[in-house]
C-alpha positions, -999 to 999 in steps of 0.1 A, spaced: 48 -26 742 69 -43 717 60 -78 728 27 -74 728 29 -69 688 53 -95 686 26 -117 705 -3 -114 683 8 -109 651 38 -133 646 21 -150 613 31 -116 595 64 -114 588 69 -80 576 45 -66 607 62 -28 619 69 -29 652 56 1 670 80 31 666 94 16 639 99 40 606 122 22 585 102 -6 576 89 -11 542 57 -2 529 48 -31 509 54 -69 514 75 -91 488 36 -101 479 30 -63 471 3 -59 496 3 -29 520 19 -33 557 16 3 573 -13 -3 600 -43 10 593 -49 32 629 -80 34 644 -90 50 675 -116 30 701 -145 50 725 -164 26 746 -189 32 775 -186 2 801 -213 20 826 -240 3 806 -255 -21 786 -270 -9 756 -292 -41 757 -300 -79 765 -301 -104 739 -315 -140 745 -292 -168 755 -299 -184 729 -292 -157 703 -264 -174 680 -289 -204 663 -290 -225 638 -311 -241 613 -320 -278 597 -326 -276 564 -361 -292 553 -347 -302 523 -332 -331 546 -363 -350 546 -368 -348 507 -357 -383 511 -363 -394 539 -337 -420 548 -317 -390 548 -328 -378 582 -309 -401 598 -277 -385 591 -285 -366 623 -275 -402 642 -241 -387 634 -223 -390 664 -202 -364 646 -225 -345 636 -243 -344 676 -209 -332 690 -205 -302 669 -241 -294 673 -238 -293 714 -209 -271 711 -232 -244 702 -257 -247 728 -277 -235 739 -295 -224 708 -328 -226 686 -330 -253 662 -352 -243 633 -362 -274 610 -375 -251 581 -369 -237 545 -383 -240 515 -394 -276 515 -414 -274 543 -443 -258 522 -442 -294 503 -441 -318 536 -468 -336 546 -471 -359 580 -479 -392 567 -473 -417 593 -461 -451 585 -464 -442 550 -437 -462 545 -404 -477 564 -371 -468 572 -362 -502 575 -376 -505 536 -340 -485 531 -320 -509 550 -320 -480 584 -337 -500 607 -331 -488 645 -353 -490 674 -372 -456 686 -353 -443 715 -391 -451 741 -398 -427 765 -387 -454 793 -349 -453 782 -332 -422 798 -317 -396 776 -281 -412 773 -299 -447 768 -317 -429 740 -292 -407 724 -268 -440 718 -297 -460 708 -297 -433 676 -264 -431 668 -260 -442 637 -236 -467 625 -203 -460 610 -209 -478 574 -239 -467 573 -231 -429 578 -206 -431 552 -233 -443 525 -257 -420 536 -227 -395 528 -221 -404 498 -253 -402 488 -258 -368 507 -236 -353 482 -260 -370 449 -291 -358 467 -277 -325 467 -273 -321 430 -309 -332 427 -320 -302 449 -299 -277 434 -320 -281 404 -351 -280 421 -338 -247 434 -327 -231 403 -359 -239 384 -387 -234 410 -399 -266 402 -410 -283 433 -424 -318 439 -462 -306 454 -463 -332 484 -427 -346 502 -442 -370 527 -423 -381 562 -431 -400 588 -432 -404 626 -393 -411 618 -384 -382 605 -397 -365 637 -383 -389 663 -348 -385 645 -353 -346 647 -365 -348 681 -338 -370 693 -311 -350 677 -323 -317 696 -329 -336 729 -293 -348 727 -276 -319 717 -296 -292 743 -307 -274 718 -347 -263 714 -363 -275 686 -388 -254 660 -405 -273 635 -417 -253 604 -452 -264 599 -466 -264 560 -488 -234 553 -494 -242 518 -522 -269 525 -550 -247 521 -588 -250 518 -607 -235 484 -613 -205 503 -580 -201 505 -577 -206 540 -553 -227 555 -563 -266 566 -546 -274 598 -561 -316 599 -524 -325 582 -505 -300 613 -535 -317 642 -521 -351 632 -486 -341 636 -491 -322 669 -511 -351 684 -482 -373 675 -458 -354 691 -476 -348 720 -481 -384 727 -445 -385 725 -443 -358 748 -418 -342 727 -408 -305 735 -412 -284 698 -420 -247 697 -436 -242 662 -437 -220 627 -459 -220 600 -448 -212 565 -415 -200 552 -410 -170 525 -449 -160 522 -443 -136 497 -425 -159 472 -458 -188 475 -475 -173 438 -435 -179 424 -434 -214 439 -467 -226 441 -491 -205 423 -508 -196 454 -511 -159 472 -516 -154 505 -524 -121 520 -509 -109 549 -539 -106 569 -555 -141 560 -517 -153 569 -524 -138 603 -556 -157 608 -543 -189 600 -515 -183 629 -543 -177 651 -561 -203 642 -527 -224 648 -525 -209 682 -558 -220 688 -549 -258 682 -517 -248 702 -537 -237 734 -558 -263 733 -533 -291 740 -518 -302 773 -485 -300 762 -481 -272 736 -507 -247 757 -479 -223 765 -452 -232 734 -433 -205 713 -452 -197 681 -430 -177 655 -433 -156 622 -443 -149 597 -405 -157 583 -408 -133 554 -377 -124 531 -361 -91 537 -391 -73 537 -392 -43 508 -422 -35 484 -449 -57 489 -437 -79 514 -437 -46 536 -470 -48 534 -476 -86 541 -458 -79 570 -482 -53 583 -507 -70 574 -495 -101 590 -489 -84 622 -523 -68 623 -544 -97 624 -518 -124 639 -493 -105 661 -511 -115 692 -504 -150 684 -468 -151 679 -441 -148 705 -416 -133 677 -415 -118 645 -394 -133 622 -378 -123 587 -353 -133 568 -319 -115 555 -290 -125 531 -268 -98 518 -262 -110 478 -278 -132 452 -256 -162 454 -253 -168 418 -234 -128 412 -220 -121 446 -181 -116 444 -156 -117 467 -150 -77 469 -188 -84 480 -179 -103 509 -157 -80 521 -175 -48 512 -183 -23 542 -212 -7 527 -229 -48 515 -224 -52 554 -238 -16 564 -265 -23 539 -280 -49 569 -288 -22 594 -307 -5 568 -332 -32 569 -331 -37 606 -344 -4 611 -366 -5 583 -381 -42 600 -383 -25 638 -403 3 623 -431 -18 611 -429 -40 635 -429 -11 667 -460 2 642 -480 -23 646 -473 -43 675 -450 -26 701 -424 -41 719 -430 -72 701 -395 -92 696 -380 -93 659 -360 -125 651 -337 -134 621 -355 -161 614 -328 -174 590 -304 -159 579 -267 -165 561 -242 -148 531 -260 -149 504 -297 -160 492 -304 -191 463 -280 -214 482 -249 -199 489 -226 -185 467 -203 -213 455 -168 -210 466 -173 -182 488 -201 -187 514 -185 -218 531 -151 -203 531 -131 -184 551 -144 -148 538 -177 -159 546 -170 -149 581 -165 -110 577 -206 -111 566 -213 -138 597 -194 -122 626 -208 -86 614 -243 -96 611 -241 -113 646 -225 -77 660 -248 -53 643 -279 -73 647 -272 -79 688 -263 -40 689 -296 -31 667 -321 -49 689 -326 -84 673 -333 -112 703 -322 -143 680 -302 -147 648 -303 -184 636 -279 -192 611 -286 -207 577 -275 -240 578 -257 -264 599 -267 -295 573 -290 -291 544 -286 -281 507 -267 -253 494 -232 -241 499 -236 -221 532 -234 -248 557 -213 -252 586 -200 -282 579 -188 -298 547 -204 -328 530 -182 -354 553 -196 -332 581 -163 -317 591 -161 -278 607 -160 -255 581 -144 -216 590 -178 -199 596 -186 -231 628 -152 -224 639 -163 -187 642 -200 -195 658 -179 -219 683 -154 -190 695 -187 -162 694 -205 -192 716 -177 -194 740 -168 -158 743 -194 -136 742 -221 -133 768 -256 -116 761 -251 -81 772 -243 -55 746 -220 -27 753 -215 3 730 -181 8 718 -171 31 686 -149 40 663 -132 78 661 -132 79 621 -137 108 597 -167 114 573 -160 99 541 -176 61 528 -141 54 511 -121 63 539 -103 28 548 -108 25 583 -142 14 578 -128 -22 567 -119 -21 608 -153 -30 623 -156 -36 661 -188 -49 685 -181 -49 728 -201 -75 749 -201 -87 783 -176 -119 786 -198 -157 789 -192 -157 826 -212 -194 819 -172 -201 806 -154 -192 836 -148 -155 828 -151 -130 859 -177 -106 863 -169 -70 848 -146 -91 819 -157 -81 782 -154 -93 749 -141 -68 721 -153 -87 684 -126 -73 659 -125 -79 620 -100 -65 594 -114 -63 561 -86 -48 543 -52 -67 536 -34 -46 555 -26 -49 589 -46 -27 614 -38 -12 651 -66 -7 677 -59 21 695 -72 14 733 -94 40 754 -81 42 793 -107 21 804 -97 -9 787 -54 -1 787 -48 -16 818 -65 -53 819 -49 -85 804 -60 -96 770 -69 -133 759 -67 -125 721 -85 -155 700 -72 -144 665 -83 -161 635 -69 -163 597 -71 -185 570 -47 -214 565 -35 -196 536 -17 -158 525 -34 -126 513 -65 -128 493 -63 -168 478 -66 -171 519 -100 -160 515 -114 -188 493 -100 -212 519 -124 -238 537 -94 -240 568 -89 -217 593 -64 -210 619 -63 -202 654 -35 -177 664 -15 -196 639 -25 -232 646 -50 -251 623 -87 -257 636 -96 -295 633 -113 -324 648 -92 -344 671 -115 -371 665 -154 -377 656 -165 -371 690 -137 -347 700 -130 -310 694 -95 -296 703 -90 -271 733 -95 -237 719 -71 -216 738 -61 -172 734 -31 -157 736 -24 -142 772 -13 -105 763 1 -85 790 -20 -44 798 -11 -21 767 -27 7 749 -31 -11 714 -37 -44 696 -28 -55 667 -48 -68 638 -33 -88 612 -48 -82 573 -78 -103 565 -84 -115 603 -113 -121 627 -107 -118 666 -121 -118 696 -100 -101 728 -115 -111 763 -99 -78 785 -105 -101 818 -99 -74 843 -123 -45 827 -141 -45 853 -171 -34 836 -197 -20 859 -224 -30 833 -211 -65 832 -212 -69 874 
């Protein structure tokens, strides 16, 4: 039993070995080492439910095409690879900014910015195309460079509401957005503008036609949404939208949708409201009342803190994480009201909302709030979660500003590789109490991918450790007796300055590129049957028990 410990947890020093009872209490850093013991229950005779495929996604931040020469950052060769390592997944180009944009075809050229690259034609096949919009070396650097100006420039749009009232792009930006999803397998959802509206206050589809009938002479594959954040429109644009008229104007899209070749049978979602509360309750009833017949998924949105007060005792805060399956249920209830069995999506979704908190939401505690919200919402009935941002504006990205994998993709990577679609229940024994301390111990149980080479009956234990103090897993009978592949993660740094990291390690090795086109092996820890694991302080992990034998995951 004592090896296993020793396995797992041999980046803590002053870790007790079981049995032990002369040990210290406290580490020469003052922090609490007596394991924190929980108890696990789990039921492997069934799956609680299915989520899609597809459920860990990500999003494209409109703001990208604010200026448009800064689409072609997504020639990134860089950029494509980490972006196929988490297929297969959504890819929502959407946010705020996509209430401004307007199709405006050969408006005016790239190659007016010095970016002037052929369009991949439909004749090339898709590795012919995919190179033909890589973009160069020199040229991504600049574009980086002036990425990180651009950014600034946002910011301030963001923090005074002030938005320019038309952002136009052209047939580029969508052939660059196109191209990046075909080569990357992921499925693309372009966020139409719902703000172009009539003076009846209904909306005017001739800007979305044009765009449509572009892309389907292109025969490009796009699943579509209309509008982002309809309750905030009267704080951004002066404009309100009731939830019922919103509903029309989806059918009305779907109308436009259905009568296409191409786009006859495409996924329509929405209405992508915030967290709905108040009045946007309401919208959403509304919404679904007239227009639930012409979506194939509701979609809201959810951060857990105002990025411009959230804390670090915030991030790692059981009851800010509890407070999401609060408005899960709250969301299903309207939803199952009004349009039952109808699918709920998080539409977007990250830490904290007005960007990011700075320091915080693109570092290594970022991924207690991430992991959780990907557990609870899989366990709570959500199909899709799609993750606020891989590359856009704010400070909640996945990759930093010379594109490099920041803790939170590290985390989506492992989840991507690791965890299979099938949710399994699996509990903790703990007594009543909100302050008792095993509640900074939170678990979720899946089905292993089998799609990675993992058996069938193998599952997937998702473990985090709030607390600083080390934590031991107590294992039920069922799950004693298989091997363990335990993928453990910590930051590159000790106790809680650890936590404001932007590097992460993998059972004590750092997480980095080999190269721009090359991600390193990502390989667990082969632990041998036992009753327990072990859970250092401040850790994320995921423990593949590869001879379960689960009969729900058969």
């Amino acid at each position: 039993m004592i090896s296993l410990v020793v396995i797992l947890v041999v980046s803590v020093q002053l870790w007790p070995a079981r049995g032990s009872h002369d040990v210290a209490d406290h580490d020469a850093f003052g922090t609490d080492v007596r394991s924190l013991e929980v108890d696990l229950s789990v039921d492997l005779s069934r799956m609680v439910r299915e989520v899609d495929e597809r459920f860990l996604s990500v999003a494209i931040d409109a703001s990208l095409v604010a200026e448009e020469k800064f689409m072609y950052m997504l020639g990134s060769p860089k950029l494509r690879t980490l972006a196929k390592a988490l297929s297969p997944s959504y890819l929502r180009f959407g946010g705020t900014r996509q209430d401004f944009m307007v199709f405006n075809p050969e408006k005016y050229l790239m190659r007016s910015h010095g970016y002037d690259q052929q369009k991949p034609g439909l004749s090339a096949g898709p590795e012919d195309s995919c190179k033909k919009m890589e973009l160069p070396t020199l040229l991504e650097a600049r574009l980086r460079k002036q990425w990180i100006q651009q950014q600034a420039l946002l910011r301030k749009e963001d923090l005074q509401m002030k938005y320019r009232r038309r952002v136009m792009f052209t047939e580029y930006s969508v052939d660059l957005l196109t191209s990046f999803a075909n080569c990357t397998d992921m499925d693309l959802i372009f966020g139409l503008n719902a703000l172009l509206r009539t003076s009846g206050n209904i909306w005017n589809s001739s800007n979305a036609r044009s765009l449509i009938k572009y892309c389907e002479s292109q025969q490009y594959r796009i699943s579509w949404e209309l509008g982002n954040e309809p309750n905030s429109y009267e704080k951004k644009a002066g404009v309100r939208v009731s939830g019922s008229q919103l509903g029309e104007d989806f059918v009305n899209l779907r109308e436009i949708l259905q009568d296409s070749e191409l786009y006859h049978n495409t996924g329509l979602y929405g209405p992508d409201i915030s967290q709905p509360r108040d009045h946007r309750r309401d919208l959403l009833q509304g919404f679904l009342t007239t227009g639930s017949q012409a979506i194939n998924a509701c979609t809201w949105h959810h951060y857990y803190v105002n990025g411009r007060e959230a804390t670090l005792a915030d991030f790692i805060s059981p009851q800010v994480l509890d407070s999401l399956g609060l408005k899960i249920s709250e969301v299903l209830e309207s939803v199952h009201l009004v349009s039952p069995g109808m699918r709920s999506w998080l539409g977007e979704s990250s830490s904290a909302y007005g960007g990011g908190a700075e320091g915080l939401s693109d570092a290594f505690a970022a991924g207690f709030m991430w992991l959780d919200k990907l557990g609870l919402a899989a366990k709570m009935g959500l199909d899709v979660v799609i993750r606020q941002v891989l590359i856009g504006s704010g400070t909640y990205h996945l990759v930093d500003d010379n594109l490099d994998p920041l803790p939170d993709y590290w985390l989506s990577l492992l989840y991507k590789r690791l965890v299979g679609p099938e949710v399994l229940m699996v509990e903790r024994l703990l007594l009543a109490g909100l302050q008792n301390p095993r509640r900074k111990v939170r678990v979720y149980l899946h089905c292993a991918n089998r799609n990675r080479g993992y058996s069938k009956g193998a599952v997937t234990l998702m473990a985090m450790n709030l607390a600083a103090r080390p934590s031991r897993l107590t294992l039920p009978a069922l799950l004693s007796p298989s091997t363990v592949e335990a993928f453990v993660l910590q930051s590159d740094q000790p106790n809680e300055a650890g936590l404001y990291s932007r590097s992460v390690m993998l059972n004590e090795k750092l997480l980095q590129m080999l190269d721009d086109q090359t991600l390193p092996e990502l390989k667990g820890n082969i632990l041998p049957p036992a009753d327990h694991l072990s859970l250092p302080g401040f850790s994320l992990a995921f423990f593949v028990f590869t001879e379960a034998a689960a009969a729900a995951c058969q």
